[in-house]
N, C-alpha and C positions, 0 to 999 in steps of 0.2 A: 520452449515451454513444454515440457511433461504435462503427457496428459494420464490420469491414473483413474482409472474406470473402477468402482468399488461396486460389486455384485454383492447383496444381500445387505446394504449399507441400511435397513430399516434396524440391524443390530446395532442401537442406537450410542451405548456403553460402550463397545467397541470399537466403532466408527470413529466416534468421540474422540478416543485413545489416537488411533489410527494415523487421522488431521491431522491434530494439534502437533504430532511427531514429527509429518511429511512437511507443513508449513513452519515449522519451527525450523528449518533451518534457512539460510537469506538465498543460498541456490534455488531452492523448489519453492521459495516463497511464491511466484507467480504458475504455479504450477493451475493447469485443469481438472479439477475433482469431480470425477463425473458420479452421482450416487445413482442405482438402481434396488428396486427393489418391486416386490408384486404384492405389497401392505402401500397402499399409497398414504394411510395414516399415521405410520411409522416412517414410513420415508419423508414425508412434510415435517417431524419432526427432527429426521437428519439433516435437512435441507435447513433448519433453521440453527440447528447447533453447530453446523459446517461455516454458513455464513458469520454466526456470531465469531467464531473462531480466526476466521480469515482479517475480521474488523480488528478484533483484538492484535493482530500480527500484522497490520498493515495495509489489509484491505488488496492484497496486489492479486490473489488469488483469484481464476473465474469457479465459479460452483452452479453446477446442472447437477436436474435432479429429475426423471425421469422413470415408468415404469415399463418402458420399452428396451429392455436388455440390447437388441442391435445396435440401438441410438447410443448407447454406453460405452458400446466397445467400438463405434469406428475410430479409427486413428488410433487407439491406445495405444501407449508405453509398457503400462504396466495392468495388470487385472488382476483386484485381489479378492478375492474369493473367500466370501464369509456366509453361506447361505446355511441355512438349516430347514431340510425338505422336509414337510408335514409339521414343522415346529412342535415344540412343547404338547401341543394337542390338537391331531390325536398321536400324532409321531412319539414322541417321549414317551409319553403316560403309556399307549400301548406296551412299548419296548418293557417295559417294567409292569403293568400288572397283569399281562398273560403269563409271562415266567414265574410271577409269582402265584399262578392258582398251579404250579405243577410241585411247588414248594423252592423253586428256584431264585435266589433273591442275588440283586446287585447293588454298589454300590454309585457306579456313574454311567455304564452300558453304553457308551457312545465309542469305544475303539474297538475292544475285542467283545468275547464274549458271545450269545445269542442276540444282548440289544447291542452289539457293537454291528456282529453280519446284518442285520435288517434294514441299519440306518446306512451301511452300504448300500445296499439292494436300492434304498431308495434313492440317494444321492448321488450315485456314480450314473447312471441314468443322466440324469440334472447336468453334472458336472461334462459329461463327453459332448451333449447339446452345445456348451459353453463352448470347449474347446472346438467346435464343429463351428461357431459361429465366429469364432478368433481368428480360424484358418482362413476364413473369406474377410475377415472387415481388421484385422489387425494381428497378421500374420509371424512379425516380428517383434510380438509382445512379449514380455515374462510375465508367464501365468505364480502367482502366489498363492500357496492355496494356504488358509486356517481353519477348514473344514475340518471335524474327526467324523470316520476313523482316519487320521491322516494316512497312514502307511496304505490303508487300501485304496484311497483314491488317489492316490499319486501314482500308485503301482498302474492300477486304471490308466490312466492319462499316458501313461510312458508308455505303454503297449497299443493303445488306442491313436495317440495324434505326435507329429512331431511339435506342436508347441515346447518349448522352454518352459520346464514347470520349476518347481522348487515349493516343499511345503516346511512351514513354518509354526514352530512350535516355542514355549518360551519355558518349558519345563528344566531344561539344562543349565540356563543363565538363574534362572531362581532357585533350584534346588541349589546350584552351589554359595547363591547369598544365603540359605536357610543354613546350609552348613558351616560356614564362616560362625553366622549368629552362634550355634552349638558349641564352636571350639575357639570362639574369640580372636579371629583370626580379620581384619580390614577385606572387606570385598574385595577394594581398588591395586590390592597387594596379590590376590592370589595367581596361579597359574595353574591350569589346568588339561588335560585333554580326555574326549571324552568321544565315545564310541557304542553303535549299536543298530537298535532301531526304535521308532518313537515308540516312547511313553517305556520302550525298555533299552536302553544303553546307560552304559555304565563310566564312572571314572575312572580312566583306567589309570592315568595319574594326579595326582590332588596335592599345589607344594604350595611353598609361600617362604622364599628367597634362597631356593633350591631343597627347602626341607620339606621331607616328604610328611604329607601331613594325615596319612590311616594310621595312624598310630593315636593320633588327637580323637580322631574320629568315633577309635573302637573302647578308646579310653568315656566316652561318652555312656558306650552301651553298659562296659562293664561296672562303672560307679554306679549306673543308675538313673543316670541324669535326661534319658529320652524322650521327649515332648512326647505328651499324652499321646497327641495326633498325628506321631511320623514311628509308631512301634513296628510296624510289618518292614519297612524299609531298613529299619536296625533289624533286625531279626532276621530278615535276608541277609545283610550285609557280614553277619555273624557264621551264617552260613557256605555264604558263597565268597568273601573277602574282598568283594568289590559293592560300592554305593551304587544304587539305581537312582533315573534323575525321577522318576515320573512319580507322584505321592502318594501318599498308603493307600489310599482311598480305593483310588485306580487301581495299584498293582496287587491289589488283594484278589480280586475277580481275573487276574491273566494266570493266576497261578491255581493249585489244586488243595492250597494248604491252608488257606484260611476261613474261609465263605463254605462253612460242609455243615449239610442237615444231619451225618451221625455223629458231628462235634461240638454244638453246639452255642458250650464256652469260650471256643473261640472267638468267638464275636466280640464277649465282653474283655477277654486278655489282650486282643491286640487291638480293641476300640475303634473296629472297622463300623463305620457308618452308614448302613444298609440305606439304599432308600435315596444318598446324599444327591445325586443330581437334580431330583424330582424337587429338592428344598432350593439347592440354587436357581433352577429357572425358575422358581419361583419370586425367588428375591431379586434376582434381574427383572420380570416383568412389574414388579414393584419398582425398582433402581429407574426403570421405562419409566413410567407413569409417573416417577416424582420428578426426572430431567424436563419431560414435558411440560410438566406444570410450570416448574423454574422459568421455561423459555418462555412461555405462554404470558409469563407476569414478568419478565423482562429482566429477570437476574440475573446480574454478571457472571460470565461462566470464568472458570479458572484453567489456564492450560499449562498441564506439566508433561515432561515427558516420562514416557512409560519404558520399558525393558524391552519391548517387541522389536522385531529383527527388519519387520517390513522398510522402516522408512530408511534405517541403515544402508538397506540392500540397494534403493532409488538412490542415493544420496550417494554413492559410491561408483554406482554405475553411471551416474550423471555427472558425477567431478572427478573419475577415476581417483579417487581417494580408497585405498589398498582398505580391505577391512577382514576379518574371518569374522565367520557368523556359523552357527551351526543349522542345517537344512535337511531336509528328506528330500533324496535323490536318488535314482534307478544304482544298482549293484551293480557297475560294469568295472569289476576289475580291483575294486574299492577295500571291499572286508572279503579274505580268503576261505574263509570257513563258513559262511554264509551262502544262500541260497543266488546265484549270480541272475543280476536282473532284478533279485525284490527291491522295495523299498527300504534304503538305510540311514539314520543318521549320523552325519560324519559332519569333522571342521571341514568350510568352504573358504576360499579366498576368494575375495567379490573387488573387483575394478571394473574400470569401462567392458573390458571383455569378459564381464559375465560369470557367469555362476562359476568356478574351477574346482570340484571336489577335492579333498586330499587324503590317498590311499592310505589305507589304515594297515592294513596287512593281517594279521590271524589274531586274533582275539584269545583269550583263554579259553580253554574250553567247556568248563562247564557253562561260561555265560552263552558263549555261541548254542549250546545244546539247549540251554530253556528259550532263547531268544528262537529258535527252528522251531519249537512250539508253539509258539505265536504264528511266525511265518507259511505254516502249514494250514493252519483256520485262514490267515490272510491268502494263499495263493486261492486256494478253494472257496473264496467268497468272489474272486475276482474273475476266476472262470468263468463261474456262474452267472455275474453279471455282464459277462463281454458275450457268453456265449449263449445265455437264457436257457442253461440246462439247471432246470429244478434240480435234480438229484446232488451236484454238487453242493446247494446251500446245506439238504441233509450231511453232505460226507463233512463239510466246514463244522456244522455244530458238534457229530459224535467226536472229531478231534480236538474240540473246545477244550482247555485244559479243567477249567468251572462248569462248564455244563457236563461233561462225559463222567466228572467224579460224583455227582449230583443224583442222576437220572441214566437209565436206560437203554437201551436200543430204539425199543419201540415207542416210549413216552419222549425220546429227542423228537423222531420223527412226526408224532403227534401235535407237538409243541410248532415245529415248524409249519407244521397245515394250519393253527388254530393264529397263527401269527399272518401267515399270508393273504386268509380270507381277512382280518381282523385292519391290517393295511388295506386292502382296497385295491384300489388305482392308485395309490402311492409308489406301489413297485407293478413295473410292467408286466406282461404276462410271458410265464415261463413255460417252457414244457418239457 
């Protein structure tokens, strides 16, 4: 019996998700779901849409639920890692409207970015505690992390603990269903491979029964035909001749070309959505409160499965059943032109023996050179939090690709004091 310790399992939608995946298959059906969380009123609600879930499939399941983090992770298998430190508020809401009195606006601020390094600052903290507490009570566990900024806490974690990490993102497998949907191409038919780092790797190939399918792709941009809400990613793609997986929304703030106070128009040409995480957490803590309710008055819940890579990965390692999945894993030897060591997403091949990357080899170049853009704010957020040298969070922000085209020397530097006091004791003390 698998036991699978869920940290942050008060995220009740995705937890949800999560289950329903892990127990839907007849192997992990009697699996242990351990939930933790430090909302014991969110957790009582995961605790009650886990159990429903397990009735539904059989009942073979055990499910604890717990806000004692140690009690979670003795004996685990697996620990998957979904916490959000400081939540929505005052964590979120901070990250966004201090940036915003300097005239700096985002549209999700949870990877890169100024609100990407801060929600570092506070969770890599959180997240090495974890891995600190794995190494003594379940040593031989795979850590899964779905926390963002993904690439920096995983980079974290690889330098910090030897646990077995692997972060998990589902940007890859969905962009290329969104892309099919564009060029009218069957999901279940395509073939793909795809390379980089999260929220920025690219396809590097895109067919469907050996035909190469950018041609379909670009035939998209050039009629016309671009959904309102994915114009930054054709507009890249135009530019640089390869697809990004991660959505306009997001890759409009890693770059220096969209989101600018002397351009204004841009905003409304490529229908970047300022503001856009601040509405989703919000309709998730709405999505919260009406699950609860459901449960509360005894509605039958419905279990389908979702695209996410987590329960593949159990399911594979548990019945050596061969799978590839795409992962965020350390740069040893992986992508040639990249930073060796950072965090990259590459195809994994997953059996009993565990995560096995698969070497990519050199990238094109210009994508390797915007993706080092990133990688450079991510090394320098990561110092900073392993080694609690304040100065580096400043050197990460002035090489923000979004903040540095925005703002100044001295108003970065500003922004980041009026951020640090503005967190608290959310982020440890630096000096």
């Amino acid at each position: 019996m698998a036991k699978v310790a869920m940290i942050g399992a008060g995220s009740t939608v995705f937890a949800k998700n999560l289950i329903g995946d892990i127990l839907s298959f007849p192997e992990l059906a009697d699996a242990h779901i351990a939930l933790m969380d430090i909302d014991g009123e969110r957790l009582k609600t995961s605790e009650i849409v886990a159990n429903r879930i397990n009735e539904s499939l059989g009942g073979k399941a055990t499910i604890t639920a717990t806000l004692d983090r140690r009690e979670a992770l003795v004996d685990a298998n697996y620990v998957i890692n979904m916490i959000q430190v400081a939540g929505y508020k005052p964590g979120t809401v901070i990250d966004f409207e201090i940036p915003k009195k300097y005239g700096l606006r985002q549209t999700i601020a949870d990877t890169l970015g100024i609100g990407g390094i801060f929600r570092a600052l506070r969770t890599i903290p959180v997240l090495l505690e974890i891995t600190n507490d794995m190494e003594d009570l379940c040593p031989d566990a795979l850590l899964l992390n779905y926390t963002n900024p993904m690439a920096m806490l995983c980079w974290a974690v690889s330098e910090w603990s030897a646990i077995n990490t692997i972060g998990l993102c589902h940007s890859v497998q969905g962009t290329a269903e969104q892309l099919c949907h564009d060029i009218g191409i069957p999901y279940e038919e395509l073939n793909y491979f795809c390379a980089g780092i999260n929220h920025m790797a690219f396809y590097l190939r895109f067919e469907h029964n050996g035909r190469d399918l950018y041609p379909d792709i670009h035939k998209v941009y050039e009629e016309g035909r671009v959904p309102d809400w994915n114009r930054v990613r054709y507009e890249m793609l135009k530019w640089l001749g390869y697809f990004v997986t991660e959505s306009s929304e997001h890759f409009s703030e890693y770059t220096p070309y969209f989101i600018r106070r002397d351009s204004p128009e841009l905003i409304e040409r490529f229908n970047v959505p300022l503001d856009e995480y601040i509405r989703r957490c919000e309709d998730q803590i709405a999505g919260w409160q009406s699950l609860k309710a459901k449960m509360e008055a005894g509605e039958e819940l419905e279990v389908r499965r979702s695209h996410e890579y987590g329960s593949l990965i159990i399911h594979s390692m548990e019945t050596n059943q061969p799978r590839v999945v795409y992962g965020n894993v350390p740069n040893e030897g992986l992508i040639d032109n990249l930073l060796q060591g950072c965090c990259v997403e590459v195809p994994c091949l997953v059996d009993k023996q565990g995560i096995q990357p698969v070497k990519v080899g050199t990238l094109p170049p210009q994508l390797a050179a915007m993706m080092m853009t990133n990688v450079n704010v991510q090394s320098l957020t990561v110092e900073a939090a392993l080694t609690g040298k304040k100065e580096h969070v400043y050197h990460a922000a002035m090489l923000d690709p979004h903040t540095s085209q925005d703002l100044p020397l001295d108003k970065i530097r500003a922004l980041c004091d009026d951020l640090f006091e503005a967190h608290g004791d959310w982020i440890p003390p630096m000096h």
